[in-house]
C-alpha positions as CSV (number, residue, x, y, z in Angstrom):
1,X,-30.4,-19.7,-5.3
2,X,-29.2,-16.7,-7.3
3,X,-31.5,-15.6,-10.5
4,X,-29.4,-15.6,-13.3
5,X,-28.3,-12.0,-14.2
6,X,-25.9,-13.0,-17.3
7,X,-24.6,-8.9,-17.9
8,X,-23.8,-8.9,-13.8
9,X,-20.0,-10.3,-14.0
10,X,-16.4,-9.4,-13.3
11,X,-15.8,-9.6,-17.1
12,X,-18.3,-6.8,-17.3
13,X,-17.2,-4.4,-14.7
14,X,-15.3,-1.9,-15.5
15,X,-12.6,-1.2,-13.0
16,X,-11.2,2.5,-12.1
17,X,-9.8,4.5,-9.6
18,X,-13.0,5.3,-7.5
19,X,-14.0,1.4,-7.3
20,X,-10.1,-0.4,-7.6
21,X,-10.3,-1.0,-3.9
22,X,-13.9,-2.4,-3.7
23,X,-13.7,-5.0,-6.8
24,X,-10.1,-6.0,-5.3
25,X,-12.0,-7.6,-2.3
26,X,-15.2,-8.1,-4.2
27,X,-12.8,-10.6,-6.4
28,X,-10.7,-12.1,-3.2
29,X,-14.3,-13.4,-1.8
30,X,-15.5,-14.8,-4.5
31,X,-12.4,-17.1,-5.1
32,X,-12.3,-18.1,-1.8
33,X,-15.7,-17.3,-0.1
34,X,-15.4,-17.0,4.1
35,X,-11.8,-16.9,4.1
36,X,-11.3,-13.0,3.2
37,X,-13.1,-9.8,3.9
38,X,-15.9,-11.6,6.0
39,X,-18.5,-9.7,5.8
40,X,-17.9,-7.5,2.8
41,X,-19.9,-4.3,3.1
42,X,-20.1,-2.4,-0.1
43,X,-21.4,1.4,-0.2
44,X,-21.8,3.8,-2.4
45,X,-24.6,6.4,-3.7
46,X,-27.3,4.8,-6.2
47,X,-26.3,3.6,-9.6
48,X,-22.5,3.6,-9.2
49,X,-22.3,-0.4,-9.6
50,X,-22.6,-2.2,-6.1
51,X,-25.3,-4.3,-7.4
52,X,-23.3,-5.3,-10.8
53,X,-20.2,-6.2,-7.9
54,X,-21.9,-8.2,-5.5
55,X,-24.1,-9.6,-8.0
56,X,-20.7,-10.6,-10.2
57,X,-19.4,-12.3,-6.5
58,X,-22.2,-15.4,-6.9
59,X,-21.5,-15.5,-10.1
60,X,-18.0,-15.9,-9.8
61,X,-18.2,-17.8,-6.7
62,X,-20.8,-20.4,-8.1
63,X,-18.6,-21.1,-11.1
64,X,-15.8,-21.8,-8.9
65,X,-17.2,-24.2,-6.6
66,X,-20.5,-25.3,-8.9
67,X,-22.0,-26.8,-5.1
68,X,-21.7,-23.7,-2.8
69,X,-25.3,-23.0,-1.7
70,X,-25.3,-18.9,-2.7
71,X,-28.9,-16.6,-1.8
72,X,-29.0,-13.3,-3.4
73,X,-31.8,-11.2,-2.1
74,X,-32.3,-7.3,-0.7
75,X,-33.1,-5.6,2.4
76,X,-36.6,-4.9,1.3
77,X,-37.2,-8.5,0.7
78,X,-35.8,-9.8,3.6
79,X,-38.1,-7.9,5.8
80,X,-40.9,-8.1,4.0
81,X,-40.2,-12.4,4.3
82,X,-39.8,-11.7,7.9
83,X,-42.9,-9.9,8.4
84,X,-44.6,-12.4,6.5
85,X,-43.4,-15.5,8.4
86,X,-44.1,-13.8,12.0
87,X,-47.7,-13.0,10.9
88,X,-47.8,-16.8,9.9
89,X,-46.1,-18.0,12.7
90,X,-43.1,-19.8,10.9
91,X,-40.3,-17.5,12.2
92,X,-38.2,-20.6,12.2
93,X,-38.8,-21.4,8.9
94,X,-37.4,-18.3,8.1
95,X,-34.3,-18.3,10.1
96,X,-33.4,-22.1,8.6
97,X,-33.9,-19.7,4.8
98,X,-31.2,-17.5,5.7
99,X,-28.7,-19.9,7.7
100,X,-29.1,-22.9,5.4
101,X,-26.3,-21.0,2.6
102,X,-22.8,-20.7,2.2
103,X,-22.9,-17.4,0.1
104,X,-25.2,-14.8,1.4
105,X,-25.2,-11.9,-0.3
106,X,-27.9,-8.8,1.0
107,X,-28.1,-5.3,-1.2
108,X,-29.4,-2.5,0.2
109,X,-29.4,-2.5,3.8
110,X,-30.4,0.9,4.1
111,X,-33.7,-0.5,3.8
112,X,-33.6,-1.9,7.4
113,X,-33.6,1.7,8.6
114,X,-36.2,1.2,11.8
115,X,-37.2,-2.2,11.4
116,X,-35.7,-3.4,14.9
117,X,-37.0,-7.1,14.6
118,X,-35.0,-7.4,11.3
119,X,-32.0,-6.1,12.6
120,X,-32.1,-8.3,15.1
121,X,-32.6,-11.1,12.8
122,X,-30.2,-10.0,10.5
123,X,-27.5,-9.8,13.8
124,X,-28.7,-13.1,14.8
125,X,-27.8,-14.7,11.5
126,X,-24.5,-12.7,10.8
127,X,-23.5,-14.6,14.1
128,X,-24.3,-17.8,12.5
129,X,-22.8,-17.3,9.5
130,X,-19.5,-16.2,10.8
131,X,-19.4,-19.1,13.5
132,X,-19.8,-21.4,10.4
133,X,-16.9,-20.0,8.4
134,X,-19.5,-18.7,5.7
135,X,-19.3,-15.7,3.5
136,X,-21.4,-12.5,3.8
137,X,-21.7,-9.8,1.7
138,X,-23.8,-6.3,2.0
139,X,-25.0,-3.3,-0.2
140,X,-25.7,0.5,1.1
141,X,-26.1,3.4,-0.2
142,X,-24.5,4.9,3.1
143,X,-21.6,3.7,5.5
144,X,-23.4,1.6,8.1
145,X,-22.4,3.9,10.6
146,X,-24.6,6.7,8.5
147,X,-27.8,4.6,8.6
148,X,-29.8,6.2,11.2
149,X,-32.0,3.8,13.6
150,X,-29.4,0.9,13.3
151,X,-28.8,-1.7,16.0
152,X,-25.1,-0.8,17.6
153,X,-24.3,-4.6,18.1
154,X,-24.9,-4.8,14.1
155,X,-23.1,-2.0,13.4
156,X,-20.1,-3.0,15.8
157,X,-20.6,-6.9,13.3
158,X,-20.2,-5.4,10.4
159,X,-17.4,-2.7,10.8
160,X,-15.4,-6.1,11.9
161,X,-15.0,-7.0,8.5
162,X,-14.4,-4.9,5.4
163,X,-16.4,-1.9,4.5
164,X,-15.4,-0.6,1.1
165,X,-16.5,2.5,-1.1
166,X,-17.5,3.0,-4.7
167,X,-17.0,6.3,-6.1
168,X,-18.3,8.4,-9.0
169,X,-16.6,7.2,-12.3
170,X,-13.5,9.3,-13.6
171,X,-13.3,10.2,-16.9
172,X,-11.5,7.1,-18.4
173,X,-13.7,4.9,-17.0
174,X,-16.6,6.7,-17.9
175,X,-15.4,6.2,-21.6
176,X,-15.0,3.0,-20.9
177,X,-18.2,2.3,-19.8
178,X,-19.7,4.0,-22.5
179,X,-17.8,1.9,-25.3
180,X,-18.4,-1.7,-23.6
181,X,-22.3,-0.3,-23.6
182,X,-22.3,0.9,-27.3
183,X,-20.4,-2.6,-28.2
184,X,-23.1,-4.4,-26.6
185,X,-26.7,-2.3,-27.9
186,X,-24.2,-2.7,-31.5
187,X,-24.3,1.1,-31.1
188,X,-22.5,3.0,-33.9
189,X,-21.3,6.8,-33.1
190,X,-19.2,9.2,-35.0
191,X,-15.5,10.0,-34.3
192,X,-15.6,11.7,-30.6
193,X,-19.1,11.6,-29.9
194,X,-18.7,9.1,-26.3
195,X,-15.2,11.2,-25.4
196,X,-17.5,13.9,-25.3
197,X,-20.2,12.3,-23.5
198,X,-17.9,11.3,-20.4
199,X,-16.6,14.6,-20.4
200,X,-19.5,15.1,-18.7
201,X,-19.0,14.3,-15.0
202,X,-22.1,12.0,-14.4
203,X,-22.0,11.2,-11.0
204,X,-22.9,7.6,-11.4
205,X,-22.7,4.8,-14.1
206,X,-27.2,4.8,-14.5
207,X,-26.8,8.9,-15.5
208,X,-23.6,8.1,-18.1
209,X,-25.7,5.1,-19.5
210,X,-28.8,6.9,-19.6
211,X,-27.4,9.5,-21.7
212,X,-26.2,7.0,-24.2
213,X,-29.4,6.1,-24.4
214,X,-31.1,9.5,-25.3
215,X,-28.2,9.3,-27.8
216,X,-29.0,6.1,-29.1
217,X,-32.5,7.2,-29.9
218,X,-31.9,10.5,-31.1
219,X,-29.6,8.5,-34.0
220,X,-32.6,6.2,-34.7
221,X,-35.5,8.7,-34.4
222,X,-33.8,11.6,-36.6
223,X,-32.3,9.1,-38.8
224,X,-28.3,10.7,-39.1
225,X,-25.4,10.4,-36.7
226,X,-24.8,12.9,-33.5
227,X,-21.8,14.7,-34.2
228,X,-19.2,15.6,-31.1
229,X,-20.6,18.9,-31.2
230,X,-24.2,18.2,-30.7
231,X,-23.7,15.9,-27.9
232,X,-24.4,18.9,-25.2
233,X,-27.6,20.0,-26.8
234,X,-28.6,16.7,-27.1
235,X,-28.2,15.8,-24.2
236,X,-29.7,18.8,-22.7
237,X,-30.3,19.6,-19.1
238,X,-29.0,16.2,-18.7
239,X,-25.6,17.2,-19.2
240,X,-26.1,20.4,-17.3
241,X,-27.2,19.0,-14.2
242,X,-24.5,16.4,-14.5
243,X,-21.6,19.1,-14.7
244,X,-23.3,21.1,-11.4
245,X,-23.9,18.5,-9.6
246,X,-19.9,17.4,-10.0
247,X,-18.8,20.9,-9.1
248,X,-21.0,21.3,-6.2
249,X,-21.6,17.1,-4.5
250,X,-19.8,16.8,-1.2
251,X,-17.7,14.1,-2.6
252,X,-14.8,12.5,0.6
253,X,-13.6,9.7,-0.9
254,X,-11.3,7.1,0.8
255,X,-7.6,8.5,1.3
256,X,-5.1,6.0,0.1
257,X,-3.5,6.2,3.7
258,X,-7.2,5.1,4.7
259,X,-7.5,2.5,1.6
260,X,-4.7,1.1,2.6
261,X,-4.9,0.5,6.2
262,X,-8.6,-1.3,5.6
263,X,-7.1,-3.5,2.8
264,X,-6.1,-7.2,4.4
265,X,-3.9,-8.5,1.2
266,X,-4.4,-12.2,1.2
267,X,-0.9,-12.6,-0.7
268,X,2.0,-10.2,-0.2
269,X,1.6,-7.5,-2.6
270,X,3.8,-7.3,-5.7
271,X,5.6,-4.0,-5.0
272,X,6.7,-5.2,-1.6
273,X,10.4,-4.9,-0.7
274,X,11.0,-8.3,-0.4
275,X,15.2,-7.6,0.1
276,X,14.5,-4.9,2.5
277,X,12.5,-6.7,4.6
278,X,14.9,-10.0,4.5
279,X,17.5,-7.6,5.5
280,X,15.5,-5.9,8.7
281,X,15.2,-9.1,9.9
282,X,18.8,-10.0,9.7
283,X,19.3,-6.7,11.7
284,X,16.9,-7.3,14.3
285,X,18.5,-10.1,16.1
286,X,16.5,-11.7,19.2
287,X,18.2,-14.2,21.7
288,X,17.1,-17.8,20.9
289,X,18.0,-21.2,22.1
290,X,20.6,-22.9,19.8
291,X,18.1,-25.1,18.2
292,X,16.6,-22.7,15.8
293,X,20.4,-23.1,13.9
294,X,18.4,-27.0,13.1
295,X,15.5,-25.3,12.1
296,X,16.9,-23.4,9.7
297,X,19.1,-25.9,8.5
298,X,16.2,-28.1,8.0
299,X,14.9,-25.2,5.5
300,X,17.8,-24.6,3.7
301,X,17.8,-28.2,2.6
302,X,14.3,-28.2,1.5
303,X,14.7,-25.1,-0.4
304,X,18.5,-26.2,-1.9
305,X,16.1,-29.3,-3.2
306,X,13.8,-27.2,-5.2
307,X,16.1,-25.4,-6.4
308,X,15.9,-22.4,-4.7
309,X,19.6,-20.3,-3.8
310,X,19.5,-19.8,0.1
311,X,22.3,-17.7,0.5
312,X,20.0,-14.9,2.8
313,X,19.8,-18.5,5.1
314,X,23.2,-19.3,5.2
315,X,23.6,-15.7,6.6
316,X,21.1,-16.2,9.1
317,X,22.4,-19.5,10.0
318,X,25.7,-17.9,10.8
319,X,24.6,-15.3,13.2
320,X,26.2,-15.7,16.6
321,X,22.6,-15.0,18.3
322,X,19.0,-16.4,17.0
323,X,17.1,-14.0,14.4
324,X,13.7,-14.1,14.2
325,X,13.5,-17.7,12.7
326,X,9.9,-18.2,11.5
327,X,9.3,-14.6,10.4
328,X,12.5,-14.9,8.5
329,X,11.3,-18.5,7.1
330,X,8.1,-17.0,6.3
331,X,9.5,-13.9,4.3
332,X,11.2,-16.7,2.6
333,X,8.8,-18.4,1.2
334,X,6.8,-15.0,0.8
335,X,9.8,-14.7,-1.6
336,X,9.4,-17.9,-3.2
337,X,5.7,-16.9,-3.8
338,X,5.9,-14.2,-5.9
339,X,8.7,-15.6,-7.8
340,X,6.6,-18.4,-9.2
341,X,4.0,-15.9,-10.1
342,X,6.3,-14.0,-11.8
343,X,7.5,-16.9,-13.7
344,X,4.2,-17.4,-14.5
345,X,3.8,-14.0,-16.1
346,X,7.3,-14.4,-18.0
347,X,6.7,-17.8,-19.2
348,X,3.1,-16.5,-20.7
349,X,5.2,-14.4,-23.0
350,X,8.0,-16.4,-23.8
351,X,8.6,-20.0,-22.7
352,X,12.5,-19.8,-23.3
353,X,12.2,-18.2,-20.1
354,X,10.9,-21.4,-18.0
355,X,13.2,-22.3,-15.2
356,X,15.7,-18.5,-15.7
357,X,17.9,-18.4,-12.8
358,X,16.5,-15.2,-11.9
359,X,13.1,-16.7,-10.7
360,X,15.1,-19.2,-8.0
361,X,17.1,-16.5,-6.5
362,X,14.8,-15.4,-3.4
363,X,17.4,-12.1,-3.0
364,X,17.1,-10.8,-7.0
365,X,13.5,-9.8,-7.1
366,X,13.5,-6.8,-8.6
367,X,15.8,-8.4,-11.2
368,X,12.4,-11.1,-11.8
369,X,10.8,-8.0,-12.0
370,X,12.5,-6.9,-14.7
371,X,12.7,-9.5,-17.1
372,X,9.3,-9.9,-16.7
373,X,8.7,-6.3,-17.7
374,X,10.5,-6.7,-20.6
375,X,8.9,-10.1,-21.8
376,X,5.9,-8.1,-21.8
377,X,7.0,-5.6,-23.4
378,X,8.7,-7.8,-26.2
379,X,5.7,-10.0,-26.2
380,X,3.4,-6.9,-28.2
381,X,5.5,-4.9,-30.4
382,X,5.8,-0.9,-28.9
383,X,4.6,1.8,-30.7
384,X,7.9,2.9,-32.7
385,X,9.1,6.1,-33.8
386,X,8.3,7.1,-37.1
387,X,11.1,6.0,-39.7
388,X,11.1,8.8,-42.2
389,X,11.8,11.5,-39.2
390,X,15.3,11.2,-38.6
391,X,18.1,13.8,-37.2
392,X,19.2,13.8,-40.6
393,X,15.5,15.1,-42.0
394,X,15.5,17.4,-39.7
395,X,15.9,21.2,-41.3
396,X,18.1,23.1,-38.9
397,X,17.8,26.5,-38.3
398,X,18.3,29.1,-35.2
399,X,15.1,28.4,-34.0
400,X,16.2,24.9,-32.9
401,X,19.8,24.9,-32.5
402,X,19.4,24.8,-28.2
403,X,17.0,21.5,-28.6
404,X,19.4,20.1,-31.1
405,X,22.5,20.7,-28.6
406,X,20.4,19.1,-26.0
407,X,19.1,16.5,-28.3
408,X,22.7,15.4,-29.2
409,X,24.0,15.1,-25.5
410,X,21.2,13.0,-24.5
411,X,21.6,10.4,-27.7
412,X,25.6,10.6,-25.6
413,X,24.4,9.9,-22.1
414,X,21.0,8.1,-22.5
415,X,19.5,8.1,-19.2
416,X,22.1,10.3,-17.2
417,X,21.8,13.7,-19.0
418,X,18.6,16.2,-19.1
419,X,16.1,13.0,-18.2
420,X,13.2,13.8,-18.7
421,X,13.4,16.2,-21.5
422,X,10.6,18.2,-22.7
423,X,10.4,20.2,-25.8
424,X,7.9,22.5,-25.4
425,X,6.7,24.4,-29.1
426,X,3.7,25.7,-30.8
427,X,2.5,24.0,-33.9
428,X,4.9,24.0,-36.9
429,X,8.3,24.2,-34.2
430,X,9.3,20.4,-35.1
431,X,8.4,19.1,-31.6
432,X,7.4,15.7,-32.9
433,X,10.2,15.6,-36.2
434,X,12.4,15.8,-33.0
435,X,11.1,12.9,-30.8
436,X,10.9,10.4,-32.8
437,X,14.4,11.4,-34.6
438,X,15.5,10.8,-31.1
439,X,13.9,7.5,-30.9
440,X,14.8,6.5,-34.3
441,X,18.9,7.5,-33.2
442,X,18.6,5.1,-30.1
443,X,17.5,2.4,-32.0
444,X,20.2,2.7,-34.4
445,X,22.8,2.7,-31.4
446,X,21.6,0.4,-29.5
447,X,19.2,-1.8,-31.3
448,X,18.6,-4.0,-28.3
449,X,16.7,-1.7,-26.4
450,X,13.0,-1.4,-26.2
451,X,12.0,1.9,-27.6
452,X,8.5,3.0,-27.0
453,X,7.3,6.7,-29.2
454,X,3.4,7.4,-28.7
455,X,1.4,10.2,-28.8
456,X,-0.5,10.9,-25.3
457,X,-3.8,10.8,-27.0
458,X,-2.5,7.0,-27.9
459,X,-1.5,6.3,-24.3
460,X,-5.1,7.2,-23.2
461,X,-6.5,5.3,-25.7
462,X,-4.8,2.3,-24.8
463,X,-5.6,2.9,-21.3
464,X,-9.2,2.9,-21.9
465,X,-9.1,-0.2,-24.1
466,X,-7.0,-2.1,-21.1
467,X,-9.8,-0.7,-18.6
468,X,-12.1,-2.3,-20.9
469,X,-10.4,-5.5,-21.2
470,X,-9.2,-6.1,-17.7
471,X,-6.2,-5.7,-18.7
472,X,-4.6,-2.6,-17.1
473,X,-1.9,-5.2,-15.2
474,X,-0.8,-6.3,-18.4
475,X,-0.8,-3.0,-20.1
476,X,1.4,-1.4,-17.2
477,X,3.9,-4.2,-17.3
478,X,4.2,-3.3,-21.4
479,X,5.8,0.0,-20.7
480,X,7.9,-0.6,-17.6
481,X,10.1,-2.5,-19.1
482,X,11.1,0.0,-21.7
483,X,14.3,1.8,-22.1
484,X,13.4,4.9,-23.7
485,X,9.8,6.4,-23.3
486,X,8.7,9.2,-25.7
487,X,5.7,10.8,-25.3
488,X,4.2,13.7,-27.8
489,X,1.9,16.1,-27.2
490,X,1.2,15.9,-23.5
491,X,-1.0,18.8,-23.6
492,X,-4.2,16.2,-24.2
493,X,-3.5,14.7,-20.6
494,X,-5.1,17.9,-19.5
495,X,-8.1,16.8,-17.7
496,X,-7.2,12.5,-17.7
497,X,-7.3,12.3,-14.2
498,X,-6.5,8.4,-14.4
499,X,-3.9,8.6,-17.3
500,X,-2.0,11.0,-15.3
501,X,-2.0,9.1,-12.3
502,X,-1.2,5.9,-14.7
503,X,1.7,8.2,-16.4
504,X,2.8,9.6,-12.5
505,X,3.8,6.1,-11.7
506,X,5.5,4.7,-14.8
507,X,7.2,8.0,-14.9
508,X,8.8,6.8,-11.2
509,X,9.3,3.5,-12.5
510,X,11.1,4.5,-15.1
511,X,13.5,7.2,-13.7
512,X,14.0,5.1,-11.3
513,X,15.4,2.2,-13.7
514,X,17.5,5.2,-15.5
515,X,15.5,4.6,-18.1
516,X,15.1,7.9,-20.5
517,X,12.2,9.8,-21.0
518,X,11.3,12.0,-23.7
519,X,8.0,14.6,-23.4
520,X,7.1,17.2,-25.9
521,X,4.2,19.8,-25.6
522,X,2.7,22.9,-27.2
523,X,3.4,24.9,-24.1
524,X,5.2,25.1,-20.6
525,X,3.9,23.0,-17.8
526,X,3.2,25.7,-15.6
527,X,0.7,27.1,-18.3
528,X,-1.1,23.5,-18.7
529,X,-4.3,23.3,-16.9
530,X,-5.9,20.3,-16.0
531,X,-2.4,18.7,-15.3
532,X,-1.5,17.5,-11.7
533,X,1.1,19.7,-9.8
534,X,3.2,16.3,-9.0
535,X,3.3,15.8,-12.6
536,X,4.0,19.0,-13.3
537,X,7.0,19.0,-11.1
538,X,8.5,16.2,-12.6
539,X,8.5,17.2,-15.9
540,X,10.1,20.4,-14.8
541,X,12.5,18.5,-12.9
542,X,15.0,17.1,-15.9
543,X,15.1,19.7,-19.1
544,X,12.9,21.9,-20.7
545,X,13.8,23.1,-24.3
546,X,11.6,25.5,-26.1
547,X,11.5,25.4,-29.9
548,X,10.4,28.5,-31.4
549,X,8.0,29.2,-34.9
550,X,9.5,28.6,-38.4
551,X,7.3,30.7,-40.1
552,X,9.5,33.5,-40.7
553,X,12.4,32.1,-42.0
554,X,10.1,30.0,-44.6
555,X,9.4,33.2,-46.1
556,X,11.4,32.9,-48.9
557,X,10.8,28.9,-49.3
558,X,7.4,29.7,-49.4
559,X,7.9,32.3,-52.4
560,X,10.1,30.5,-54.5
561,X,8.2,27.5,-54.7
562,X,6.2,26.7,-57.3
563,X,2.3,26.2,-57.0
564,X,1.5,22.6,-56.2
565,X,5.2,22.2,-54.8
566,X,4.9,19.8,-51.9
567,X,5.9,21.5,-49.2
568,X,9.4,19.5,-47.8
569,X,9.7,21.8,-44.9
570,X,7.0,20.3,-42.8
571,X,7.0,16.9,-43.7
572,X,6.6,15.2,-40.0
573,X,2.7,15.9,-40.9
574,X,3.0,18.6,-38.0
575,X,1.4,21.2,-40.2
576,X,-0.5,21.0,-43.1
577,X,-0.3,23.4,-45.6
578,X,-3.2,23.7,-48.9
579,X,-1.9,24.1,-51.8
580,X,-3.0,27.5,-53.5
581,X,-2.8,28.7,-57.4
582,X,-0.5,31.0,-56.2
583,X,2.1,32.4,-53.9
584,X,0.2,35.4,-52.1
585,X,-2.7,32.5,-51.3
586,X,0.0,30.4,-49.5
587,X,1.6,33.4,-47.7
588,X,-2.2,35.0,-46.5
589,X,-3.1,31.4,-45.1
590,X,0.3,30.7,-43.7
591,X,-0.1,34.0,-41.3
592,X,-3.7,33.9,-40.4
């Protein structure tokens, strides 16, 4: 039997682009242990989580079927128990160990390096297990073809199944992983002090939580807070051999051609092209005897009885010559599948939408797809422009008279004209007075839509927090089913490796839907660093607007204005401007 490890669950792992893939299957086999991925083989190098994954597997696994017999134990132990039971002459003692389990999970393999008998053993009961219908699941530091001195036959076992990396954290999920860990030592840290800390590129989740220790005592022993800016020299070499280590590792992860390929979906996944693929099989017409025209007569009145439209059927059914009858009836209900769980998802939101039309209709996915998208979306209020900047706030003057002209045709043609636009300005240019007066036009024009105006520091944020929930399905769905997308101040995406890849997609999505998209930034996207060049492409791809400095023609606004005056000019809270006993103070401070 497993010891109990309480910490060691799926609720506690947090879930990023370097370990998606491997806590996908890790989650499939322990809702439905031998069925899926048999055996699992995790790998990765130390202290990147394996342990926590297959360790959360039993746990997961045990709660779900409170009987299954599950054995948690290591390489090292196993032949050290083997060793011990040949010197005492119960070898079949220890065999009977090993077989008598439905759930056997085995970290760190590597350890098996040159130990034939184990291997052997280790073959002999993989073969059992497998025969049996029951589940195993390994740990390595290494893919098993990398462990030198291995058995080929065990080798040849375990590539059979699936063998799955974990990779080094990015920096989301390092922050991530650094905030569930400071929420759970009830560690308190200024403003900016863990964004710093996974700045650093730890290569694994021991390092990142090992610096949040030193940081954790350094609080406690010198009695005040760490500041964002002490966090390197606190940290000290720590952080430095962290950041060399990242830029010189020999790090190959998994393609997503490659992920891809290894991944054996046990359902059909949810972006599939369910018409497409009903419509290839219309195409692809094979000669059949005529009583396939019963069989798929016999279906259509099943479906018509649970309500289901069955009008890609009735085509079928009409064919001169035979289609491919049971892929076609298995597409179907495929189909019918992923409806209900869509439903599901709606209905979770808003019940009024229990039994919609839409989620019968086997030919409108996408259309599913989008209401639930926009229950979502309804279902948490979106981050809304700001009311008091408006087009009619807005002080005009020759510096933005081009974004103003675009701004205007794109509050026309929503969706059609300059999509995406960027406004691209330094500080002080109006950039966000302008976004959100565009979001807060569209709203009053067409107050059914679903407006969503966010800075990109907030969409990070947000990100985190879903990555941290186990939520990030949820939290994707929120923003696909919006009509307009604003997002200010993309310059802070620079270096958010998942965000961007989070923001590539949606950005897709949403083009796709005609949706609009708004983007504003300090500079052009060919000068941002840090961003991805398919990103960059697209933002390039609609219009870029540049708005240029109001400083000098505030001049005489600036003069004539009374000490104290509040300064009306830059109201959006772009710029903030002190107020000085008297003019020449403002005017120095306002060109430094």
């Amino acid at each position: 039997m497993i010891a109990p490890v309480p910490f060691l669950r799926f609720e506690t792992f947090i879930v990023g682009a370097s370990n998606r893939l491997a806590a996908s299957a890790a989650r499939a086999v322990a809702e439905a242990p031998g069925q899926a991925y048999n055996p699992l083989v995790v790998y990765g190098n130390s202290g990147r989580g394996k342990t926590h994954l297959v360790a959360a597997i039993a746990h997961r696994a045990r709660e779900k079927q409170p009987t299954l017999r599950t054995l948690l134990t290591s390489g090292e132990e196993m032949a050290t128990h083997l060793h011990r039971a040949i010197a005492e002459g119960q070898a079949d003692t220890f065999r009977a160990h090993y077989a008598d389990v439905d759930l056997l999970v085995v970290d760190d393999v590597q350890f098996l390096t040159g130990q034939p008998e184990t291997q052997s053993e280790l073959l002999r009961l993989l073969n059992v297990l497998l025969q049996q219908g029951r589940q195993l699941v390994l740990t390595s530091d290494r893919q098993p073809a990398d462990i030198p001195d291995v058995d080929e036959r065990l080798l040849s076992r375990l590539s059979g199944g699936l063998v799955v990396d974990v990779g080094a954290p990015d920096f989301e999920m390092r922050l991530a992983i650094l905030r569930n860990a400071a929420d759970g030592r009830a560690a308190h840290f200024a403003h900016g002090v863990l964004e710093e800390v996974a700045r650093v590129p730890f290569a694994n989740v021991r390092e990142l939580k090992g610096a949040l220790n030193k940081l954790t005592a350094y609080q406690q022993l010198e009695e005040r807070p760490v500041a964002a800016a002490d966090v390197r020299a606190v940290l000290g070499e720590h952080a430095t051999h962290a950041a060399a280590d990242h830029a010189g590792g020999d790090h190959a992860p998994v393609s997503l051609a490659t992920a891809r390929a290894e991944r054996v979906a046990a359902v059909i996944p949810a972006d599939t092209d369910y018409e497409g693929f009903l419509a290839d099989i219309l195409q692809e017409v094979e000669q059949r005897v005529e009583p396939w025209r019963v069989k798929l007569g016999e279906a259509m009145t099943r479906w018509r009885q649970h309500g289901y439209a069955v009008r890609v059927l009735e085509r079928a059914i009409a064919l001169p010559q035979a289609p491919d009858v049971d892929g076609l009836l298995d597409a179907f209900g495929a189909a019918v599948e992923h409806l209900r769980a869509l439903e599901v998802q709606a209905v979770s939101c808003d019940a009024s939408l229990r039994g919609h039309a839409v989620f019968r209709d086997p030919e409108a996915i996408a259309e599913a797809r989008t209401l639930v998208q926009r229950a979502v979306a309804a279902a948490r209020p979106l981050p809304a422009p700001d009311p008091r900047l408006t087009r009619e706030t807005l002080d005009v003057s020759p510096a933005n008279q081009l974004a103003l002209r675009a701004v205007d045709t794109l509050l026309d043609e929503p969706g059609l004209r300059y999509n995406p636009l960027l406004l691209v300005g330094p500080m002080g240019s109006g950039k966000t007075h302008l976004t959100h007066a565009i979001g807060n036009a569209l709203r009053a024009r067409h107050p059914e839509w679903l407006i969503a105006c966010l800075s990109a520091q907030t969409f990070v944020e947000e990100l985190v927090a879903a990555m941290q929930d186990d939520t990030v399905d949820r939290w994707r769905l929120r923003y696909r089913g919006v009509d307009v997308f604003i997002l200010d101040d993309i310059q802070d995406l620079a270096g958010k490796e998942r965000t961007q890849d989070e923001l590539f997609h949606l950005f897709n999505h949403l083009l796709t839907r005609g949706a609009q998209v708004v983007l504003s930034g300090d500079r052009q996207p060919r000068d941002l660093l840090g961003l991805a060049d398919r990103l960059r492409s697209r933002f390039e791809g609609g219009l870029v607007v540049a708005l240029q400095p109001r400083e000098r023609p505030r001049l005489e606004t600036l003069a004539a204005r009374a000490p104290g005056e509040v300064d009306r000019f830059f109201e959006d809270g772009e710029k903030t401007i002190w107020t000085w006993p008297d003019v020449g103070g403002r005017l120095i401070e306002e060109y430094r």
